[in-house]
C-alpha positions in Angstrom: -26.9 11.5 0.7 -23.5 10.3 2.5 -22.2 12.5 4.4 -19.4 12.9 7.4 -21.5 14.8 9.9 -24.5 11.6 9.3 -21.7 8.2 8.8 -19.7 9.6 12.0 -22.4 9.1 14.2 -22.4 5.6 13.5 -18.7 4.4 14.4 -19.0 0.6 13.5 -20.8 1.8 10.0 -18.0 4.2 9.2 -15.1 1.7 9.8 -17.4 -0.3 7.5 -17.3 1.8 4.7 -14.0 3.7 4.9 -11.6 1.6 6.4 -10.5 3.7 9.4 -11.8 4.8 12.7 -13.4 8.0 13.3 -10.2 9.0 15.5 -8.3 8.3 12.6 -10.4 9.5 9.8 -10.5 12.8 12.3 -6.4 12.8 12.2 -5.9 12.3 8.7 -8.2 15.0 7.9 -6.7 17.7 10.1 -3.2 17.0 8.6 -5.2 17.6 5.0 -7.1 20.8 6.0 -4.0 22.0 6.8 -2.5 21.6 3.7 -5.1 21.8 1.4 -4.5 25.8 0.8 -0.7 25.4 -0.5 -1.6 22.0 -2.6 -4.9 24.0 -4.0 -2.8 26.9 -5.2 -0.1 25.1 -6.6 -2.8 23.2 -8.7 -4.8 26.5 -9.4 -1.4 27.9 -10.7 0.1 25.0 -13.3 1.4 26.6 -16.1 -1.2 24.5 -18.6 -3.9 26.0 -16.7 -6.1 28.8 -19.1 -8.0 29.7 -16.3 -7.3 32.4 -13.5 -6.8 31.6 -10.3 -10.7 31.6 -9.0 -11.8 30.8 -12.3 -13.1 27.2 -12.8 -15.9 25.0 -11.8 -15.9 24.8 -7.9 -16.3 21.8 -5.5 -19.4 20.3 -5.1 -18.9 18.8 -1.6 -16.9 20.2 1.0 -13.4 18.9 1.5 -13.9 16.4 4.4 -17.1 14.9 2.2 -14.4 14.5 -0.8 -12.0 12.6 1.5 -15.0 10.3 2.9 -15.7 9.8 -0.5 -11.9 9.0 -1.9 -12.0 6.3 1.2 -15.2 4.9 0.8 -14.3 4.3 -3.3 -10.8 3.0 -1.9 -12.7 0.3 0.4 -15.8 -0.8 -1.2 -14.5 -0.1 -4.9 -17.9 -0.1 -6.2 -19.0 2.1 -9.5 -19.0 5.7 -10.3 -22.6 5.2 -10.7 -22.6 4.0 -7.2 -20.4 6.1 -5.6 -22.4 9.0 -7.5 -25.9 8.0 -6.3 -24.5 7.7 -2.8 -22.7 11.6 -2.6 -25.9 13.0 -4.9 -22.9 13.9 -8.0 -22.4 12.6 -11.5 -19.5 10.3 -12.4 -17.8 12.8 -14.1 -17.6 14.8 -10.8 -16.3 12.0 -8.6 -13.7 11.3 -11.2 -12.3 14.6 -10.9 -12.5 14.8 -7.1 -10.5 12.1 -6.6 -7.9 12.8 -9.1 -7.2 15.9 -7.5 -7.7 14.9 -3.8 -5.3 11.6 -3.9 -1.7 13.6 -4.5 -3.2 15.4 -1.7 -3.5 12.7 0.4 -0.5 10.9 -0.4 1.8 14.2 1.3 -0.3 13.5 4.7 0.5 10.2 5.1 3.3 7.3 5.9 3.8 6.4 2.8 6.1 3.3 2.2 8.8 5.6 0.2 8.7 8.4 2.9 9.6 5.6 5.8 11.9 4.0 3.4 13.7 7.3 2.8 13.7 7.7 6.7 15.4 4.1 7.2 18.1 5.8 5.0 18.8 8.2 7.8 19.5 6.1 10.5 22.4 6.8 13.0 22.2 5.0 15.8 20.6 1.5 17.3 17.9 3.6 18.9 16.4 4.8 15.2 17.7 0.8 14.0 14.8 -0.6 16.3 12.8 2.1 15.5 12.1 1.1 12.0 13.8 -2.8 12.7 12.2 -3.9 15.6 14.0 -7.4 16.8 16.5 -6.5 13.5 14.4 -8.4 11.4 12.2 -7.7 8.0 10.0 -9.7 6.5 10.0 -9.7 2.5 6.9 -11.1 0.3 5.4 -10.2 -2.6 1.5 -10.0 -3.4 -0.5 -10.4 -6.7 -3.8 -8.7 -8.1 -5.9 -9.6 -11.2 -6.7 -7.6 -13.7 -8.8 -7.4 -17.1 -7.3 -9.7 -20.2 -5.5 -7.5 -22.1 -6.3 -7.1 -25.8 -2.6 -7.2 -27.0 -1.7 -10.5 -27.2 2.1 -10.0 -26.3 0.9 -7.9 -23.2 -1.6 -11.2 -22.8 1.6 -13.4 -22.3 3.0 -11.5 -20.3 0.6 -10.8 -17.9 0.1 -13.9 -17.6 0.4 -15.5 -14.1 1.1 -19.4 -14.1 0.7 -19.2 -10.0 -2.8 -17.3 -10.3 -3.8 -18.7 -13.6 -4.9 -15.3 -14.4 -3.7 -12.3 -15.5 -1.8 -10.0 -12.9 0.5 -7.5 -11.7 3.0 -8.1 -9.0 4.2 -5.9 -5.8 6.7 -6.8 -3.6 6.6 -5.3 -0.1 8.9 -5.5 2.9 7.6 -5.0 6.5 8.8 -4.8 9.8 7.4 -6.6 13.1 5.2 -3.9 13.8 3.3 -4.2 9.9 4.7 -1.0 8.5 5.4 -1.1 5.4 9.0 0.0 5.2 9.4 -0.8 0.9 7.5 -1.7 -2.5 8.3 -2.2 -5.9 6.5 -0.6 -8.5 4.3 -3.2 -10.4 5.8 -5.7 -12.2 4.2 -8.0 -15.0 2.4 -11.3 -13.5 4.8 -13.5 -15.0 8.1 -12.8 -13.4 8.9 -14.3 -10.6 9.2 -13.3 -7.1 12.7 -13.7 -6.5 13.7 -12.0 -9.7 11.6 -9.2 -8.7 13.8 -9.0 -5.4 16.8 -9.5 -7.4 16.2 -6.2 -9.7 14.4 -3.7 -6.8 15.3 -5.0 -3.5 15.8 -2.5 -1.2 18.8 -1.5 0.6 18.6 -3.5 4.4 21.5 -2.4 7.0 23.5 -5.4 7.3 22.8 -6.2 11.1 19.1 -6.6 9.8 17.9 -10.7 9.4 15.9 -10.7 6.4 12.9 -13.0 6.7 11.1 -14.7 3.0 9.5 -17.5 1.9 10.2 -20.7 0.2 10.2 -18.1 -3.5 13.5 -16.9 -2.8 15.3 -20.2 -3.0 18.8 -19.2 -4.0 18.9 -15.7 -2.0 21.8 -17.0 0.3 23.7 -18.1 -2.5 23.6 -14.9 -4.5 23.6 -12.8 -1.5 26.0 -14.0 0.8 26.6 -10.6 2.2 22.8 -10.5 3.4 21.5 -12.0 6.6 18.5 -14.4 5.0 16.2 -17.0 6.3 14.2 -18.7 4.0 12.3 -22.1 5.1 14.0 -25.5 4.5 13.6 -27.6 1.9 12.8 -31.7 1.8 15.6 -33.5 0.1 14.4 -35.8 -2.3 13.7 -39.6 -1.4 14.1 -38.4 2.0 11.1 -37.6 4.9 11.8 -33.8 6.4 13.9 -34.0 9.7 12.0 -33.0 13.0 14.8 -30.2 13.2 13.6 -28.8 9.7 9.7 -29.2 10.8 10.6 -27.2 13.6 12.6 -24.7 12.2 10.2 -23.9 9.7 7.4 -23.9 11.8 9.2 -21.1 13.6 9.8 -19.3 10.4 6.0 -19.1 9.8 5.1 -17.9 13.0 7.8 -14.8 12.3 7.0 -14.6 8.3 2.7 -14.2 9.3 3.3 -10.9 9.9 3.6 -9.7 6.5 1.2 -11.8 5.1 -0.5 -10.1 8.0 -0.1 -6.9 6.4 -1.0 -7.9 3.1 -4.0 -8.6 4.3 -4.9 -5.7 5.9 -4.1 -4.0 2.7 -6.2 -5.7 0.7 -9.4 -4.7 3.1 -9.4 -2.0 1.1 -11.5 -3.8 -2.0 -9.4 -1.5 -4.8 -6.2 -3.6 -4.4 -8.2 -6.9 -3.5 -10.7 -7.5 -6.6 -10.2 -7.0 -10.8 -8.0 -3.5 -11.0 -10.3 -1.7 -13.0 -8.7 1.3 -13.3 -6.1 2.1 -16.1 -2.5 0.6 -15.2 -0.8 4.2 -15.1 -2.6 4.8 -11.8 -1.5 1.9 -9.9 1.7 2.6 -8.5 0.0 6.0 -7.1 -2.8 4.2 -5.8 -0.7 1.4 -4.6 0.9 3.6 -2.6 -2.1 5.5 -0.7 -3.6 2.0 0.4 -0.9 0.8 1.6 0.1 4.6 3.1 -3.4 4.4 5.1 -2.4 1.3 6.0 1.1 2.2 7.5 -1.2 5.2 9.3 -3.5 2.8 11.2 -0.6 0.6 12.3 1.5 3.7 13.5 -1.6 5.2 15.2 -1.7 2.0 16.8 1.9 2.0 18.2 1.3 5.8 20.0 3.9 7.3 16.9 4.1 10.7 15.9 2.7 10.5 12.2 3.3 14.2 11.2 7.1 13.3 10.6 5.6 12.3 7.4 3.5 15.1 6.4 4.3 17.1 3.2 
């Protein structure tokens, strides 16, 4: 049977299988203990609830053996039937642990709205580099597969000509560090990138330079008040200058950053392969990976991540 006390003592092994360092796993989890009693209660105490408060099935595993486990589904995203043989539970159990662990984990963590809603705040040049280090972001947006739908309307539009497959779509904006300062909810595989930014771009301050790709063609036209870079385009019947090489080479040493940090979401395997779970639960999901994600990079940089707990 898995367990912390055994998978800690193997450091290399547990970043394996959870994504995160023991250091960090050890953070996140003391942030959780500490809120688990009010979060507990305020579940226990729902008005739909029929039970008393003490009433109910209790908790197989303890609570730092449910968050190993929430992390090891997140970055392996293997079975229930796997995840159950490897904790010693059945699938309905593991179901029900994560549900109720993962609104938990979302308070104790960056997550992209908490920094966004921070950004918002912002008074002076010193909390400007904070979050807008060099005054730039970088804006891209990342697809995942999942199952064929049986609808056929839903089938079309799901439907990703890029991919060839069908896919939802989440656009994310990052800074120079990789945090990830913004993203959308989901959007249907078969819109387009830039009219995804066009209906839930965030709000930038206007000393920011905002950084895309060659998918946002039109941006400066339609957004003259917004501080864009986008790489430059070859004129047809004509061979790319040496200035637009090198400008654009430029552009993709800056923009690697948040393809960077798409990347390093998609370590964890749940926003990498087929979304198997059922669409409703993406956004929420969405947002712990890329949460966890924002906590490793912030670790990283020496910040103070209990701003963003609760």
């Amino acid at each position: 049977m898995m367990t912390y006390s055994k998978l800690s003592k193997k450091p290399t092994i547990f970043r394996t299988f959870t994504g995160l360092t023991v250091p960090e796993f050890d953070k996140l989890f003391s942030f959780i203990e500490s809120e688990y009693p009010k979060c507990e209660l305020e579940r226990l105490g729902k008005r739909d609830r029929t039970n008393a408060i003490g009433q109910g099935r209790k908790f197989s595993l303890d609570l730092i053996d449910r968050l190993l486990m929430l992390l090891v589904y997140y970055r392996i995203y293997c079975s229930f039937t796997l995840v159950g043989f490897l904790f010693n539970l059945d699938q309905s159990n593991i179901w029900r642990d994560i549900k109720y662990l993962e609104p938990l984990v979302q308070k104790c963590i960056p997550l992209p709205e908490k920094v966004y809603r921070s950004t918002k705040k912002m008074k002076t040049m010193d909390d400007l580099m904070k979050y807008y280090p060099e005054a730039k972001a970088l804006i891209d947006a990342t697809e995942q597969e999942i199952p064929r739908p049986c609808n056929k309307r839903r089938r079309k539009s799901y439907y990703s000509g890029k991919k060839k497959k069908h896919t939802v779509k989440t656009q994310m904006m990052a800074n120079k560090n990789g945090w990830i300062l913004h993203k959308t909810k989901h959007d249907k595989g078969k819109k387009h990138d830039y009219d995804v930014f066009k209906e839930k771009h965030p709000r930038i301050p206007s000393d920011v330079e905002v950084i895309l790709d060659s998918g946002y063609q039109g941006i400066q036209k339609d957004f003259p008040a917004m501080k864009t870079r986008i790489p430059r385009k070859k004129q047809k019947g004509k061979p790319r200058s040496k200035e637009d090489k090198k400008f654009n080479r430029k552009l993709s040493r800056e923009r690697v950053i948040v393809e960077n940090t798409i990347g390093r979401t998609k370590k964890f395997r749940i926003m990498a392969e087929t979304f198997r779970n059922r669409l409703k639960r993406y956004d929420g999901i969405c947002s712990v990976v890329y949460g966890l994600t924002n906590f490793r990079a912030m670790m990283g940089d020496g910040i103070d991540v209990s701003q963003f707990v609760g």
